[in-house]
N, C-alpha and C positions, 0 to 999 in steps of 0.2 A: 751384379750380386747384391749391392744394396737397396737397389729396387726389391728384387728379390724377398730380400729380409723385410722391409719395409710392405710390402701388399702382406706378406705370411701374418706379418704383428699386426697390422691393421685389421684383418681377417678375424685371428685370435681375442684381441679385444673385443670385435663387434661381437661373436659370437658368447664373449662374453657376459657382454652387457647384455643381448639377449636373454641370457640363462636367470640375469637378475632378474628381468622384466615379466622375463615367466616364471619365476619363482616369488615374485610381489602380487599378494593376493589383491583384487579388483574390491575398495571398498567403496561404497556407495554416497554420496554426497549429504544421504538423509543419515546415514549413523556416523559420518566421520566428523568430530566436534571438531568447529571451530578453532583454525588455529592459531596462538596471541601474536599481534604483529604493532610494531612499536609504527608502524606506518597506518595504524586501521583510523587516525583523525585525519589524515591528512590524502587518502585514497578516499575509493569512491564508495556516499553515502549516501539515501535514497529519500530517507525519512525524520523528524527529530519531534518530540511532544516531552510534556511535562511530567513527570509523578510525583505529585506535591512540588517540595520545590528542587527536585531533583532533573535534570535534563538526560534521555536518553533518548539515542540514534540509536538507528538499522541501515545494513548495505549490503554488498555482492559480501560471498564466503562467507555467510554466517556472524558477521562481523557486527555487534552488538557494543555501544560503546556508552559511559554512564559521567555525568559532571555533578557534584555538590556544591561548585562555587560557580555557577552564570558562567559555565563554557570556557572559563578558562582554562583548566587542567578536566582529564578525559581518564577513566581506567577501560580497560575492557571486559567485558561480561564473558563469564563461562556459559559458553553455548553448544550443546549439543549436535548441530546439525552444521554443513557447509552449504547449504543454500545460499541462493540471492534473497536476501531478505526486503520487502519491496513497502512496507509499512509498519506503523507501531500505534500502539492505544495503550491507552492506564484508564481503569475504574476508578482507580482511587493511586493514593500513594506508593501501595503496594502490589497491586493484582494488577498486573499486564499484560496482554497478547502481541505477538507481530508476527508477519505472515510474511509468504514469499513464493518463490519458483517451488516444479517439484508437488506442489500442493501442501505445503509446510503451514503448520500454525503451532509456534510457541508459547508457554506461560510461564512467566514471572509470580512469585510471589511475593519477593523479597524487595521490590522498586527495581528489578531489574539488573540485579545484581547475577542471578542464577538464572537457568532456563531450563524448562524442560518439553521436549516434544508432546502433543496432544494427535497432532493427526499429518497424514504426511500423504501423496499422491497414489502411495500404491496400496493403500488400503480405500481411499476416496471413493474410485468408481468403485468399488463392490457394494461398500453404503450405499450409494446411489444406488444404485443399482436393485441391492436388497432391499431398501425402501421402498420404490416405486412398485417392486414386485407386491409388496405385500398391500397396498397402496391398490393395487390391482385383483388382486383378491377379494378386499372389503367393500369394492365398489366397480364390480365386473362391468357393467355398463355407460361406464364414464371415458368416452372416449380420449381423453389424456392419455390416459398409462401409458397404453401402446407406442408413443411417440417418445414420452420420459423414460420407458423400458428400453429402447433405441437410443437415446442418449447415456442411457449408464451402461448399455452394453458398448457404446461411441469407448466414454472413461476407460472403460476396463481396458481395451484392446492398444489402448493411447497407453496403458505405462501409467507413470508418472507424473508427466508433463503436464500439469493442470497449475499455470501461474496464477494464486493470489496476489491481487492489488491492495487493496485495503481491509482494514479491520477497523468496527466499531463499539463499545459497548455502553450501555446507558448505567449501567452496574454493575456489581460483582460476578452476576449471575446472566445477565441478557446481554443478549451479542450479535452484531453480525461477520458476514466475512464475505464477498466478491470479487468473482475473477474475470476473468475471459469466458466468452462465447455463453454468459449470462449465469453464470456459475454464482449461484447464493445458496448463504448457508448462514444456519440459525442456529444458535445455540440457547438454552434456558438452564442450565449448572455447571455455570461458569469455563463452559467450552467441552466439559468430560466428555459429553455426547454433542453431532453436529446433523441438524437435521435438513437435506434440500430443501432448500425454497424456490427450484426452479418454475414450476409452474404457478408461482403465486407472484411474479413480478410481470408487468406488461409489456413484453420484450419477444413478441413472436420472431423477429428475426436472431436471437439468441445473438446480440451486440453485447460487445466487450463488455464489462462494467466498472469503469476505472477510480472511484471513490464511492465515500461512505462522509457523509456532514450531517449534523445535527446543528438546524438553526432554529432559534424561538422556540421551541419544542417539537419541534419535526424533524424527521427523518428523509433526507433525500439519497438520493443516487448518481451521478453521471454518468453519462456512457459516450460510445460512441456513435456519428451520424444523427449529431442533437439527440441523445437521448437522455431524457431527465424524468427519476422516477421521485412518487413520492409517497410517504408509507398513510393506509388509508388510515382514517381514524379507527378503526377496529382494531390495527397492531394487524392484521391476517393479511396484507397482500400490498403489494407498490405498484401504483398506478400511474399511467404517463402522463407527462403534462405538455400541454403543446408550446413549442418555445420558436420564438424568429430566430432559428440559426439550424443549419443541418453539419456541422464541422463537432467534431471529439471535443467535449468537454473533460479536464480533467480534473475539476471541483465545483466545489462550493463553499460559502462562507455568508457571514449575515447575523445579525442584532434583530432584535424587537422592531419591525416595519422596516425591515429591508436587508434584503436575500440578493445575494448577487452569484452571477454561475459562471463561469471564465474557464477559456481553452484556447486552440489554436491562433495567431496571428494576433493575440491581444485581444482576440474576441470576449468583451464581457457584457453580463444581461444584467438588469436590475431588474425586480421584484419589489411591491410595498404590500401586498396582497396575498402571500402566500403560494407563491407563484399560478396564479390564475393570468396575470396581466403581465408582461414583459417590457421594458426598452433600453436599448442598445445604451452600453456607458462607452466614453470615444476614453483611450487611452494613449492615445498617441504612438503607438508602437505594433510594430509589424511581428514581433519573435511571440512564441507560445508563452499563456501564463501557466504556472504550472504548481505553482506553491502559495497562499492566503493565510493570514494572519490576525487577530482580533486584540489591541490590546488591553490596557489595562482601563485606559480611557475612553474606550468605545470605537477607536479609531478603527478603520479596514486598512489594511495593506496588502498588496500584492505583488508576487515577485515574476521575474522570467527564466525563461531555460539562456537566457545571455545574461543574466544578472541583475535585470533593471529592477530598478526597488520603487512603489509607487504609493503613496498615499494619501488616503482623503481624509478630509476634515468634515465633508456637510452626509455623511452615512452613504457612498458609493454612488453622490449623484456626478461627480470630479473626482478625479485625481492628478498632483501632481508627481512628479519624479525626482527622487532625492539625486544630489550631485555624491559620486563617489569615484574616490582616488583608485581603489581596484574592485574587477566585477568580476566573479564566477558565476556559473549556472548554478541554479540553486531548483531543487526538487522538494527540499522541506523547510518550514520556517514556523521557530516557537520565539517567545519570549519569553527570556530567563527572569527579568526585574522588569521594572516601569522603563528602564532605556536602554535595553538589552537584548536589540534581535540576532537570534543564533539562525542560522544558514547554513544548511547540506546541499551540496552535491555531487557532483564527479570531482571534484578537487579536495572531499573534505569538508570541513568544519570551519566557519568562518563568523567574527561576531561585529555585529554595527553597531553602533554605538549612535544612537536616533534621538537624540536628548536635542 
């Protein structure tokens, strides 16, 4: 009999909990804001950059987090969306975008305090889409369209799912933004509108595009299967540069006479040229670079997805490895002060102290 009683309630609960499940409407990751978690410094965080002298991360769930004192104390940002958030940029101290899964790109105006959505995956492919259409209209015999009209009708039928990796912008107003399977997007008023630039990058196999760097006045790209673009002097289009390495880059970084480009297994290239001429920097280490840094003193640093922190003294022709008592993976890396590297990754927020 107590069996009995015991499957009956077991039954009656489940059935009830169902009744909630289907009475809890399904809401969507791009309208459900951000929810405050006293854990979002110490869970997993993707990205970290300056605005003025303000410090602000991005990470999974929409998880936006802000320091006024060099990383030591953290509030979190009211964010709009529950995405992965997978990058961030400041123009200035106040005007910010970050970007993510979903096809998500946020703006700040406040230093990052506030957010508000700009554009998100499920209106993306129709832009696309609607652009190249009309794209095709003004120049009927350009054999493009028809392939870019096949890719934004690709977008549409995908949903959502259009991950942004990085965001750039050189001002308040000019911008970029790159994802996956060669997804660029331009913006010229300060993100309102986003305009393709897929067929203006030299990327026929439609590779990943995993960063956005601005070294010496130029614009570059990483991707993946060595792929490294660079933006032409015209501003109209990124053209490839041929590099000794065919392994996924995941940046770049670099000074006035020397551009260095680093990814998998500790692979890093140095440049003195603009990248026309490449060679190989030994880094002594086997784990991916993944996160680069420039500080106050010209110095380059570079970090790993195991945590190794590396820095040179003579512009990226060496580097040595600092000693450290604890190591996380680290995916972002700023500098708060002159001796102050702040460090994101899957664990969180962590700060060096490099004096």
């Amino acid at each position: 009999m107590y069996f009995l009683k015991r499957c009956t309630a077991l039954m009656l609960t489940w059935a009830a909990l169902q009744g909630v499940a289907q009475a809890t409407p399904y809401m969507d990751v791009l309208d459900m804001p951000a929810t405050p978690s006293a854990l979002a410094t110490v869970s997993a965080l993707r990205d970290v950059t300056s605005a003025g002298t303000r410090l602000v991360a991005v990470g999974p769930r929409g998880h936006i987090v802000y320091s006024d004192d060099n990383g030591k104390q953290w509030q979190q940002a009211r964010v709009p969306a529950s995405a992965d958030l997978n990058a961030v940029s400041f123009a200035s101290a106040e005007q910010g975008w970050a970007v993510g899964n979903d096809g998500v790109i946020l703006h700040s105006s406040d230093g990052g305090v506030s957010w508000q959505k700009q554009l998100d995956g499920r209106v993306l492919g129709e832009q696309v889409l609607a652009y190249y259409r009309a794209q095709a209209q003004t120049a009927p015999n350009d054999d493009r369209w028809a392939a870019l009209i096949g890719e934004g009708e690709r977008l549409v039928q995908e949903g959502a799912d259009k991950p942004l990796l990085d965001v750039w912008f050189a001002d308040e107003q000019n911008g970029f933004a790159v994802g996956v399977f060669n997804l660029l997007l331009h913006t010229q008023d300060g993100g309102q509108h986003w305009t393709p630039w897929l067929e203006r990058s030299d990327n026929p196999q439609a590779l990943h595009l995993t960063s956005l760097a601005s070294v010496d006045g130029a614009l570059y790209i990483t991707g993946e299967q060595g792929l490294l673009l660079k933006l032409a002097a015209d501003g109209q289009h990124f053209t490839r540069l041929s590099i000794p390495y065919t392994g996924t880059l995941f940046g770049a970084v670099g000074k006035p006479g020397a551009l260095l480009a680093f990814g998998l297994r500790g692979n890093v290239l140095r440049s003195t040229d603009g990248g026309q001429h490449w060679q190989p920097v030994s880094t002594g280490l086997s784990n991916s670079i993944t996160a680069a840094s420039l500080d106050s003193t010209g110095q380059l640093w570079l970090l790993s997805q195991a945590g190794d922190v590396l820095i040179s003294h003579d512009d990226g022709v060496s580097f040595a490895q600092l000693s450290q008592t604890v190591r996380t993976p680290v995916t972002g890396a700023a500098f708060a002060a002159a001796t102050d590297l702040v460090l994101v990754g899957e664990r969180g927020v962590r700060t060096l102290d490099v004096e």
